[in-house]
C-alpha positions as CSV (number, residue, x, y, z in Angstrom):
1,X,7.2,1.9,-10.4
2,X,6.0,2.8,-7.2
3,X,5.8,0.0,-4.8
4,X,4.3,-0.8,-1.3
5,X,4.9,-4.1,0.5
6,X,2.4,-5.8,3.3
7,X,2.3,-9.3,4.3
8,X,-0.1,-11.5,3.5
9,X,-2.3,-12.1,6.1
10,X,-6.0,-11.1,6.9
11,X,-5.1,-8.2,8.8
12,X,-3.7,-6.6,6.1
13,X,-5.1,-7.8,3.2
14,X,-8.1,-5.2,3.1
15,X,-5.4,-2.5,2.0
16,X,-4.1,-4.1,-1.0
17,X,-7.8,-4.9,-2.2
18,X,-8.4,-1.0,-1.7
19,X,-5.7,-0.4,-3.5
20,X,-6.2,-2.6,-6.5
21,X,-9.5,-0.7,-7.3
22,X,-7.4,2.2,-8.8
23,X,-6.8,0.5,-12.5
24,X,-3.4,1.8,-12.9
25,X,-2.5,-0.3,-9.8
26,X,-1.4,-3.9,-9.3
27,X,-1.4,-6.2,-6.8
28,X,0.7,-10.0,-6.6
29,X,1.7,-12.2,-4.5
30,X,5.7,-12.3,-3.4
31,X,6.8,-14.8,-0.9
32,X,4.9,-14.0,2.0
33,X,3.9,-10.5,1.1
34,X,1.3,-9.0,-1.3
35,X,3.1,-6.5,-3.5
36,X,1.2,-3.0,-4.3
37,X,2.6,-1.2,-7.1
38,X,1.2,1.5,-9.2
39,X,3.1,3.8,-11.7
40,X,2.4,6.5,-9.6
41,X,1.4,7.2,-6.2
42,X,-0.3,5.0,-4.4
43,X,-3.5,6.1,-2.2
44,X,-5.4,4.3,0.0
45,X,-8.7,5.6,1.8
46,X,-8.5,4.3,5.5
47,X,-11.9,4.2,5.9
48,X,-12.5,1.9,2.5
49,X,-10.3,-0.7,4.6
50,X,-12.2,-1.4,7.8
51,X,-8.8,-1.1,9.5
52,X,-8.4,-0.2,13.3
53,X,-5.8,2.0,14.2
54,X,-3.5,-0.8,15.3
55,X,-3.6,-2.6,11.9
56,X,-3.7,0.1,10.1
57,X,-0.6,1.6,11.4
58,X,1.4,-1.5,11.5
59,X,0.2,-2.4,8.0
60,X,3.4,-1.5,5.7
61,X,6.4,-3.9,5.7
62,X,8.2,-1.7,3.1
63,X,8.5,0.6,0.0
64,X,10.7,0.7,-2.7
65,X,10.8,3.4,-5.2
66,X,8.5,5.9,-3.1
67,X,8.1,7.2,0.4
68,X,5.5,7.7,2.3
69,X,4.1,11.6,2.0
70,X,0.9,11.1,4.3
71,X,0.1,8.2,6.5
72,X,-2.6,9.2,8.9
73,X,-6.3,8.2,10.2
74,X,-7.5,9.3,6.9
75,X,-5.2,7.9,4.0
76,X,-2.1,6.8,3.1
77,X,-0.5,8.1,0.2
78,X,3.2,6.7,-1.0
79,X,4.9,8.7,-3.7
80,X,7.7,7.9,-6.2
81,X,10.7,9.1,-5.6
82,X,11.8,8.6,-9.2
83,X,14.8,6.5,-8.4
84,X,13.3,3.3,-9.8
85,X,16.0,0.5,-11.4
């Protein structure tokens, strides 16, 4: 399972709700960070978010069985890396 971690705060929150409109993607809540995780890849239109370029580049906190492949002003895209536990 491919996972992306942001925090939880408004800032940041737009991503996650992007992200949650693919159906084969999940979002919850962990601690203080909203947990994005998809069997897959996981892609996010920029534009979809109504992030600035200051959010939107500081927006991930971590990823755990993926990497990011593209993270620019158009999309980010996280891909698994197949080394899931």
């Amino acid at each position: 399972m491919t996972t992306l971690f942001v925090l939880d705060v408004d800032d940041f929150r737009p991503l996650a709700e992007v992200a949650a409109k693919d159906p084969d993607t999940a979002v919850r809540r962990r601690g203080p960070y909203l947990e994005v995780s998809a069997p897959g890849e996981i892609r996010v239109e920029r534009a979809a978010t109504g992030c600035r370029n200051a959010i939107w580049y500081s927006s991930v906190a971590a990823v755990r069985d993926g990497r990011v492949s593209r993270w620019d002003k158009t999309e980010l895209v996280v891909v698994p890396t197949g080394t899931g536990a």
